[in-house]
C-alpha positions as CSV (number, residue, x, y, z in Angstrom):
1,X,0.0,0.0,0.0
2,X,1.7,3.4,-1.2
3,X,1.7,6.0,1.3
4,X,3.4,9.6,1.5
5,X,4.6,10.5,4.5
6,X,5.5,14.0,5.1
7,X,7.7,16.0,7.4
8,X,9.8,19.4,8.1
9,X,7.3,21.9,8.7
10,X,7.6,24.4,11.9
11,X,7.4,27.5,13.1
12,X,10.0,30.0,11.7
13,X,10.6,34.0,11.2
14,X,10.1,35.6,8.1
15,X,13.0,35.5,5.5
16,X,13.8,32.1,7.1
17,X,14.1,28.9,5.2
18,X,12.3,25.5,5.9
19,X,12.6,22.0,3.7
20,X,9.8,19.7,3.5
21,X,10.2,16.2,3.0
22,X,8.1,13.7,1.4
23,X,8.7,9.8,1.6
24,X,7.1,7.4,-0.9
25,X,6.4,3.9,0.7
26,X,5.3,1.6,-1.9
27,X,5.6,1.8,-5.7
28,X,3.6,3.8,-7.4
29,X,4.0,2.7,-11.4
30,X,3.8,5.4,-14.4
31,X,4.0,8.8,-12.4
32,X,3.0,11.4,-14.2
33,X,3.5,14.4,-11.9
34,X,4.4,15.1,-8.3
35,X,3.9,18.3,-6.5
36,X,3.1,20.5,-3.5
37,X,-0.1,22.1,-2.5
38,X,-1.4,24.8,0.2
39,X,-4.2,25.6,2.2
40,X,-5.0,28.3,4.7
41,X,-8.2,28.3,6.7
42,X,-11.2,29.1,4.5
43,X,-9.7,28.7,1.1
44,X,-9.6,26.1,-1.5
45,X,-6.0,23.7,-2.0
46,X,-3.3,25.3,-4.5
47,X,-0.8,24.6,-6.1
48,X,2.7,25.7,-5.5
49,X,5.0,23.5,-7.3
50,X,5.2,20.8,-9.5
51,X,7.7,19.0,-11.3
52,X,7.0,16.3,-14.2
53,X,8.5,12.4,-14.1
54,X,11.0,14.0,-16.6
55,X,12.6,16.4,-13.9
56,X,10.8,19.7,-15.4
57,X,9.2,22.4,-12.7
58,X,6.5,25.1,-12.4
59,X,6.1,27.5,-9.5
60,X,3.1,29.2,-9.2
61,X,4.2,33.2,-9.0
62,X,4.0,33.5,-5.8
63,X,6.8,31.4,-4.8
64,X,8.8,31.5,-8.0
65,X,12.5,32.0,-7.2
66,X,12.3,31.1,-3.4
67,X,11.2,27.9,-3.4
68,X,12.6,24.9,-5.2
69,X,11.1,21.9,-6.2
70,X,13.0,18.2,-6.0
71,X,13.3,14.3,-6.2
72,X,15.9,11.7,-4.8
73,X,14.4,8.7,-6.7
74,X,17.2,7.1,-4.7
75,X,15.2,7.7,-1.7
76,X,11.6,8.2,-3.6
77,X,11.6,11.3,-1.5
78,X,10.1,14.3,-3.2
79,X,11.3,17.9,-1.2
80,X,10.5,21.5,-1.0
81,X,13.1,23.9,-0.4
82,X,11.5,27.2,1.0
83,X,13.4,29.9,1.1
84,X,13.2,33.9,2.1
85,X,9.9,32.7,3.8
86,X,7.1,35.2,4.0
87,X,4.0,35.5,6.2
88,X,1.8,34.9,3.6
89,X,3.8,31.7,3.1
90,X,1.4,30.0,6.1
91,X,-0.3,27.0,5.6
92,X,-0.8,23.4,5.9
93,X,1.5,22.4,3.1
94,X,0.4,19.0,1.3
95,X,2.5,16.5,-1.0
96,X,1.1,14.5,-4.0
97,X,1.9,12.3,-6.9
98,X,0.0,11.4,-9.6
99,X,0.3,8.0,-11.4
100,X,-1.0,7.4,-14.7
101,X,-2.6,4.2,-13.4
102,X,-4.4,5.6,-10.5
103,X,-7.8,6.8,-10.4
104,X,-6.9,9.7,-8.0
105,X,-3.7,11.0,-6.9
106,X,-2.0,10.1,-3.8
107,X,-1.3,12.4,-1.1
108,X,0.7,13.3,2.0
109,X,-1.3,13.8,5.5
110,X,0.2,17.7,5.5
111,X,2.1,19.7,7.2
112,X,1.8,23.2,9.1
113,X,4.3,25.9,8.3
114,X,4.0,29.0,10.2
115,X,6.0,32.2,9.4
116,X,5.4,34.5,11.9
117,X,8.3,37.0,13.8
């Protein structure tokens, strides 16, 4: 049974940096995509990052050049490096992969990052 385990969120200043971690457990066969999501209180999931199965990534705006998307299929452990952290930043931060052969994507149980001086 696939599951993705996350970890690395906290509590830290703003202009800080913070690296989320995301474990695979299982195979998942034929991934398309994998990627990170938001959400704050009230509002719907979005998407922050993404990076195809051929290494290629998007950033939505907001986060373009501080935050960087990555894989160690060594250790199928997907990451997000966060740097020059901004308030706005908060959120529960979510993980997911999407397989070709799966009729939803899979997804990490979240984790809270909190920017706040």
């Amino acid at each position: 049974q696939v599951q993705l385990i996350q970890s690395g969120g906290g509590l830290v200043q703003p202009g800080e940096s913070l690296r989320l971690s995301c474990a695979q457990s299982g195979k998942i066969l034929s991934i398309a995509s994998m990627g990170w999501y938001r959400q704050t209180p009230g509002k719907q999931r979005e998407l922050v990052a993404q990076i195809t199965s051929g290494g290629t990534p998007t950033y939505d705006d907001s986060v373009k050049g501080r935050f960087i998307i990555s894989r160690d299929n060594e250790k199928n452990t997907l990451y997000l490096q966060m740097n020059s952290l901004k308030s706005e930043d908060t959120a529960v931060y979510y993980c997911t992969i999407d397989s070709r052969l799966a009729f939803k994507p899979y997804w990490g149980q979240g984790t809270q990052v909190t920017v706040a001086s």
